[in-house]
N, C-alpha and C positions, 0 to 999 in steps of 0.2 A: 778428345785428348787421348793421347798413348796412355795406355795400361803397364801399368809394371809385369801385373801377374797375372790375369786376367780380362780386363779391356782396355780400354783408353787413349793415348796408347795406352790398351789394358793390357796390364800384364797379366795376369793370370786370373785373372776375375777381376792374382795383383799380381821372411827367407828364414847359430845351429843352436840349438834349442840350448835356453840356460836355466836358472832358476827362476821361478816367477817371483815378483812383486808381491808380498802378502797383501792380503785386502785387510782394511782397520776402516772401522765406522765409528764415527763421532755423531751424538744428537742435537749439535748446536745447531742453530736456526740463526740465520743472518737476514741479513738486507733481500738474501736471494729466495727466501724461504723454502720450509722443509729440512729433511734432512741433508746435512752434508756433510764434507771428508769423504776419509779414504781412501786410495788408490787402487786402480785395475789394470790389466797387460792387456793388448788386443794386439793382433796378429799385423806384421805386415812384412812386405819385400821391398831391397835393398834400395832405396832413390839412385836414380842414372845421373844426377847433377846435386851440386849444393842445391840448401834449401832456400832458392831464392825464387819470388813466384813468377819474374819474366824468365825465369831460365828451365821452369818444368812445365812438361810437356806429357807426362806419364802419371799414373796412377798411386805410386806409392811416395812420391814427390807432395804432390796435392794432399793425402789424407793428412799428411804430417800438414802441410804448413795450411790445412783448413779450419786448424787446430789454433796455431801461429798467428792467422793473419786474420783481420775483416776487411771485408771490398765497400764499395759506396754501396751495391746492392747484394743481397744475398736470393738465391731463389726457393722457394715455399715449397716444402717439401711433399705436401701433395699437388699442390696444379704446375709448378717448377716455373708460374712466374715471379717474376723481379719483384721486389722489396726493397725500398730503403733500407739501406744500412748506416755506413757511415756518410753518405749525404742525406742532408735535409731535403735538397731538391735537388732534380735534373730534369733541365725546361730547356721548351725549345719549342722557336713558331715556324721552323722550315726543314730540320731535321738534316739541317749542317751546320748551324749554330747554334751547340748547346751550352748552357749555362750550369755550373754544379756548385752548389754551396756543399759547408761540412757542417757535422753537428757539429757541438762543445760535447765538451767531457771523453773525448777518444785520447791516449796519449799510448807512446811505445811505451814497450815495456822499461826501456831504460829513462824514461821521464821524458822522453822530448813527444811534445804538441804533433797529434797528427792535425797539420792544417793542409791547405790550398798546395806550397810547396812540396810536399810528400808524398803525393801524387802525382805532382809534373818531372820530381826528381825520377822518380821510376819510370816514367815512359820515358823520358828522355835516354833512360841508360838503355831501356828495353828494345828502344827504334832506332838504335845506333850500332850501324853491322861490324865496327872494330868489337864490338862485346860480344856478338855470336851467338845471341841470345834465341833463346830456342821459338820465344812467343813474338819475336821481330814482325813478323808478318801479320801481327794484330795490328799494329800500326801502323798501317801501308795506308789506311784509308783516311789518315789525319795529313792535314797540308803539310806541306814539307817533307815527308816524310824521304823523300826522293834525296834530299840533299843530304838525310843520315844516313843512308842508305841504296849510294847510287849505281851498285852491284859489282860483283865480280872484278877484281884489277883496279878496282878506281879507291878513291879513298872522301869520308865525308867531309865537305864543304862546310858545316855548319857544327855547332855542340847542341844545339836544341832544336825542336820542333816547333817551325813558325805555327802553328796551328796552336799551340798551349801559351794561351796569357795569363800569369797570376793578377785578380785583381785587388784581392788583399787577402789575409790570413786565411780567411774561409772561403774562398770564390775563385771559381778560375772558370773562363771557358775554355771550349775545345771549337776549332772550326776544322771540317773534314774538307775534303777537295768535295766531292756533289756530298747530296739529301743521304742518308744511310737511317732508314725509320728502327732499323734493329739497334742501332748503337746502345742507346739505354740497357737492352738485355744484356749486351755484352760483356757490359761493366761489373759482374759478378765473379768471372773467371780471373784465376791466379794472375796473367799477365798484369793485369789492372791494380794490384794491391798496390801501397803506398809503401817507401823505404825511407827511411829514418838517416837522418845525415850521419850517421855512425858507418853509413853500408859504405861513403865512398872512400873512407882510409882504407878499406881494404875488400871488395865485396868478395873473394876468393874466401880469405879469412869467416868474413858474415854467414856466408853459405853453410858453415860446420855448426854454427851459434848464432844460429838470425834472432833481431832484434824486432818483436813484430808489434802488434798492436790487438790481436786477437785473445779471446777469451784463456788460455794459455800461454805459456812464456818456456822457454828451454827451460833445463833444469842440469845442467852440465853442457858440456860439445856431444855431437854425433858421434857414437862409439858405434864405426862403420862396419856392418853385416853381425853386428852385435844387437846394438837397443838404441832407440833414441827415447830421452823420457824429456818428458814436459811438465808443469806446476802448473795449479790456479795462479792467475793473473788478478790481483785483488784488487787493482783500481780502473778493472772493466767495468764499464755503468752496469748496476746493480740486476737492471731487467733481463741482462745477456751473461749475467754471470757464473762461470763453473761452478757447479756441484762437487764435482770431486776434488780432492787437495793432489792428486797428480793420474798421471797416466803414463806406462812403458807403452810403447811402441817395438815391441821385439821381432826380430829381423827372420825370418824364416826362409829355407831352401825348401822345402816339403811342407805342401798343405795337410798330408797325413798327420804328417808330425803337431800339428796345428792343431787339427781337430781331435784328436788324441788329449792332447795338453786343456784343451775348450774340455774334452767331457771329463777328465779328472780335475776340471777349476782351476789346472793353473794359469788356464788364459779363458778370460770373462765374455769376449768377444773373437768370433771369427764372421769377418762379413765375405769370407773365400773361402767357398768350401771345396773338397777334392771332390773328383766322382767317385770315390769308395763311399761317400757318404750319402748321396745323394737319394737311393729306393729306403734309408731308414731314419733318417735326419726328423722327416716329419712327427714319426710317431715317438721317435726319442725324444724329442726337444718341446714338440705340441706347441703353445702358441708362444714360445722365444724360438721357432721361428720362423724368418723373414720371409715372403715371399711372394714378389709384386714386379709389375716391368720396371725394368732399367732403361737406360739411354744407349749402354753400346748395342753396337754390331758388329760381331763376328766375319771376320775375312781369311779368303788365301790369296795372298799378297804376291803380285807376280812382276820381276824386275825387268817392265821392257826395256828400258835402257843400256843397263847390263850386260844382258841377255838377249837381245834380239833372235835369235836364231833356234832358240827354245820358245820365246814367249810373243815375237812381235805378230803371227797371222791372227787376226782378232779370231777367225773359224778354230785355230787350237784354244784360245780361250773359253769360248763359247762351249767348245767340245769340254773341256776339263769342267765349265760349271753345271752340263746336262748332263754329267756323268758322275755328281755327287748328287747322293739320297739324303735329302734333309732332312724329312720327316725321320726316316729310320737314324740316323744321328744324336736330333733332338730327342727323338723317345728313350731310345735305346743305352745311349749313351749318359744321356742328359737327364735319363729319367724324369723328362718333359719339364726340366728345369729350362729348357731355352725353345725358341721360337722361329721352325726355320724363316730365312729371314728372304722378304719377295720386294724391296726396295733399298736402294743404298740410306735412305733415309729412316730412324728408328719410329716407331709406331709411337713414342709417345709428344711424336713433335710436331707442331703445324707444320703441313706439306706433307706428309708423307702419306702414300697411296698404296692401298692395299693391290699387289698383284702386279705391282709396275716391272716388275723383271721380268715378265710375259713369258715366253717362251725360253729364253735362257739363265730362267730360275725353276723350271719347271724338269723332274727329272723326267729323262727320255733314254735310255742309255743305246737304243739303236740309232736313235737321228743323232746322236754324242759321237758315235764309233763312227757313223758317214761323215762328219767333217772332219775327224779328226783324219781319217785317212786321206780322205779329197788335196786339204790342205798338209799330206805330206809328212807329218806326223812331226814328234818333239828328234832330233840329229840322237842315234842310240838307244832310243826306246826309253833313255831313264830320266826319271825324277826327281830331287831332292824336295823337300818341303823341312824348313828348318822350324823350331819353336821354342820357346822358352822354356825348362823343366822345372822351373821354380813357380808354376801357376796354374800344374793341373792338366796338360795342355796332349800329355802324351797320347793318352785314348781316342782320341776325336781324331788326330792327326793319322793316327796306324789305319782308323777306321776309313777315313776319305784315303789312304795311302790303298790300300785293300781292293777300293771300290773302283778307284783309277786302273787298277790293274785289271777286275777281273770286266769291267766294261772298255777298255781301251786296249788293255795290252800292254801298259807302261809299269815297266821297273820301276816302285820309287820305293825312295827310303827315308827314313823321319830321321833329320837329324837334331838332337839337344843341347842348345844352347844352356850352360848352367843358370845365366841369366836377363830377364830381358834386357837390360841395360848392354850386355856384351853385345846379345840379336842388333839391335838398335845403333851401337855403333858401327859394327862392322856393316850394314846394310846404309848408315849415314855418308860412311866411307867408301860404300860402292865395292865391297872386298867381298860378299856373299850375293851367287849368282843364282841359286836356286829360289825357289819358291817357299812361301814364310807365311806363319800366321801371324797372324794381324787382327785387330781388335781397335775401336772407336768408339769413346763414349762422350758427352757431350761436354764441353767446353761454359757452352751459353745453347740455352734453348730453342735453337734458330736453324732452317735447314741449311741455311746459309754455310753454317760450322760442319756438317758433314760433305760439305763439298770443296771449300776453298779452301782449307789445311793441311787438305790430302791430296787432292787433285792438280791444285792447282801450278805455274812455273814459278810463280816466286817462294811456293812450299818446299821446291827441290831442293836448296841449297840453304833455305831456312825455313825450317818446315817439315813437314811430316809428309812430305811427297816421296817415298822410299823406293815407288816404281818408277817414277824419273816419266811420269805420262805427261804431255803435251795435246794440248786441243787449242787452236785457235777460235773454234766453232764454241767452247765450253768457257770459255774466259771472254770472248765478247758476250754471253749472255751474263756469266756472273758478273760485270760490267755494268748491262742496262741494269741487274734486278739491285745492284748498292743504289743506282741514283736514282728507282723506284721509291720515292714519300711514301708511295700508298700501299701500305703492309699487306695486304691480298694479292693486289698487283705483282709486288715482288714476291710475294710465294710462287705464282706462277710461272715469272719469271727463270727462277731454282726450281721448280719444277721440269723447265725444257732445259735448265744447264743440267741437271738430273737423268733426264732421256737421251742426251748425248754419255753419258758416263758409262748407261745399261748397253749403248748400240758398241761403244768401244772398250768396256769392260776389262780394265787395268787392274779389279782388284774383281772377287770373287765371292759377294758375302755370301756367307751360307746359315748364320743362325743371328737372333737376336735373344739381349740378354734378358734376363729375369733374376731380379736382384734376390740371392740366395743366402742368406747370414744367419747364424744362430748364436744364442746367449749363453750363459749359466745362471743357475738362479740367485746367485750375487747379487745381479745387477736388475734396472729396471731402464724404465723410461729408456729405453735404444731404439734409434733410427738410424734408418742406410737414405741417404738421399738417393735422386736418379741421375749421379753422378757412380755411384757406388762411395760415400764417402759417410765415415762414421758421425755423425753429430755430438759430440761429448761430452759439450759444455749440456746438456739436457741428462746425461746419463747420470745415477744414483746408485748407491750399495742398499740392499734390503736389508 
């Protein structure tokens, strides 16, 4: 998933500073036991879309509406498999037709029943390309999906997905076109959440004020590049229920700014920290805090479409990744907060192979400078690399800006997006020709998701495919490994559409993350999942 500020699409790990939320502690003990009440602010940057979960695709989207919303499954915060959520079951004897019941006791916020419909109501809007939805491409693999969605100039044939039957209140199944053994995982990620018949009088409207079903509820509209605050939701079943009586969401441009406000307690949470903070965070903070792998992976994002004539010789690619020092980055920079990165896949995911970018992850800067020249070099010698300033992003960028120069010879220049949502459009738009950083973090825990969201052709024009890369070679294989049943099998599979990615290299990883957050002593019980996402219904005041 895009990152706002940081990964995801991360944005910056994820925005102008106002008065913080007093914190207030109550010792009433309910249904949820322990202490509860209170309110806390935790950091975040500006969401790129309303808050709706088939239309976000980035980081600072997601933390809010994980708050908002519950899926059929959520994933375990330390091994990041699936869990039942809001289904009782998800059966299936072939692995393209599944069966999902719902629990009882889940309702929105506004009283209406999450049942069986409130799930098909959202896919349907989700895999329907007149709505332009950013997660459309998650529903490519359900039957029909062709006929909402029949690309470019055409228009759809159909209002639903033959593939979604309600069978009664609680039941629906899904049939996909082939076997897809990952789909269950899937079901955890935003696209998948259920929408409440409220969304379709107005879903533009819903976006500012979504009406969700999760542990939390709005608590006013989005007050945009301000605060979004949210309340406990008190007729959440008891066992999932918030602790706190609310949470701000305050909108930050500068992580300094953040963590400044974190260590005078006006803000309880920062799970994005700057690199100002990074070589003393530990011994300040001691064990509030955080710090374990994540799911993205740090890229430099390179527009062959756009651009051909700077970026399409795959040898100038190769040359631009054997002429970045990882290591020295991740130390140096990162003060070994991140991990250079030697697959497009994250280490914490089945599939991923320690070492798989062989040679053109490995720094080299003489054999970098011979193909760079063989192959003729970038037209002018120069570089742009553009990035989001709202995430932290400037140092690492000057740093790889630096090292291109003094191993290559190329002029480049970092340019600052004030925010990723602007990066993200204009590169949506095809309007920004330079090279970009980029950041991925996981969706659902499958190799699957760091390849067919980004890479893929139906990711170009809906989707996170921002380099516009094409493989025929890499889409027949992601291909056999959906209609692989047998989950090894298809790891494999991603595996070799994975060694077509490294041989034709469209994107550039260079580090992987490691999820960095710190507390104040306000609060207690905090966790960052390996999404990078705060968990808050678990969070307490001391």
């Amino acid at each position: 998933m895009r990152g706002a500020t940081s990964a995801k699409w991360v944005a910056g790990a994820v925005i102008v500073a106002m008065a913080a939320t007093a914190c207030s502690t109550s010792s009433d003990s309910k249904s949820t036991g322990g202490k509860t009440g209170g309110n806390i602010t935790v950091v975040l940057g500006e969401p790129q879309h309303g808050l709706v979960g088939q239309n976000t695709a980035e980081s600072e989207g997601a933390e809010v509406l994980n708050a908002l919303f519950t899926g059929l499954v959520q994933y375990d915060n330390k091994t990041n498999e699936p869990k039942l959520a809001v289904a009782e079951s998800i059966e299936t004897t072939d692995s393209k037709v599944w069966t999902i019941k719902i629990k009882d006791g889940y309702t929105f916020h506004n009283g209406e029943k999450v049942d069986a419909q409130s799930f098909v109501r959202a896919w349907n809007w989700g895999a329907n390309q007149d709505n332009a939805a950013e997660s459309l491409p998650f529903f490519d693999k359900i039957e029909g999906s062709e006929e909402l969605a029949p690309g470019k100039d055409k228009k759809p044939t159909v209002k639903e997905l033959k593939g979604l039957k309600v069978l009664d209140e609680k039941t629906f199944t899904v049939t996909l076109k082939a076997p897809f053994s990952q789909f269950k995982t899937m079901l955890g990620y935003n696209a998948f959440y259920p929408l409440p018949k409220a969304f379709e009088a107005d879903p533009k409207k819903f976006g500012e004020a979504p009406i969700g079903n999760g542990a939390f509820q709005m608590d006013g509209a989005w007050e945009h590049n301000k605060q979004i605050k949210v309340k406990r939701f008190d007729a959440y079943p008891a066992e999932g229920r918030a602790k706190l009586e609310g949470v701000t969401f305050k909108i930050y441009d500068n992580l300094d700014t953040a963590y400044n406000d974190l260590r005078a307690d006006n803000l309880q949470i920062v799970d994005k920290l700057p690199v100002s903070a990074l070589a003393s965070v530990a011994q300040e903070f001691g064990d509030r805090y955080l710090y374990k792998p994540e799911s993205g992976v740090g890229y430099i994002g390179l527009p062959l479409a756009t651009n051909p004539e700077s970026f399409g010789k795959v040898e100038i690619r190769k040359a631009i990744s054997m002429a970045i020092d990882r290591e020295a980055i991740t130390k140096t920079i990162f003060n070994g907060t991140r991990k250079p990165a030697d697959d497009f896949i994250s280490p914490i995911i089945p599939g991923y192979r320690k070492g798989a970018l062989g040679e053109v992850g490995t720094y080299n800067p003489t054999k970098a400078k011979e193909l760079y020249t063989q192959a003729g070099g970038i037209p002018g010698g120069k570089l742009e690399i553009g990035y989001n300033a709202d995430g932290g992003h400037k140092e690492w960028i000057e740093a790889v800006g630096n090292q291109l120069k003094a191993n290559l010879g190329l002029e480049v220049t970092a340019k600052p997006f004030t925010k990723f949502g602007d990066m993200l459009t204009d590169l949506g738009d095809k309007k920004y020709k330079g090279a970009f950083r980029m950041a991925w973090s996981m969706d659902y825990p499958a190799a699957e998701n760091y390849l067919r969201p980004i890479f893929s052709k139906v990711a170009i024009d809906n989707g996170s495919n921002y380099g516009g890369y094409v493989s025929e070679e890499f889409e027949g294989l992601m291909n056999e490994a959906d209609k692989t049943a047998d989950a090894d099998a298809a790891i494999k599979l991603y595996q070799k559409a994975d060694d077509v990615i490294i041989k034709d290299l469209p994107y550039i990883p260079v580090f992987t993350y490691m999820s960095s957050s710190a507390y104040s002593k306000s609060v207690k019980n905090v966790e960052i999942d390996a999404q990078g996402r705060m968990d808050l219904a678990k969070v307490e005041l001391n």
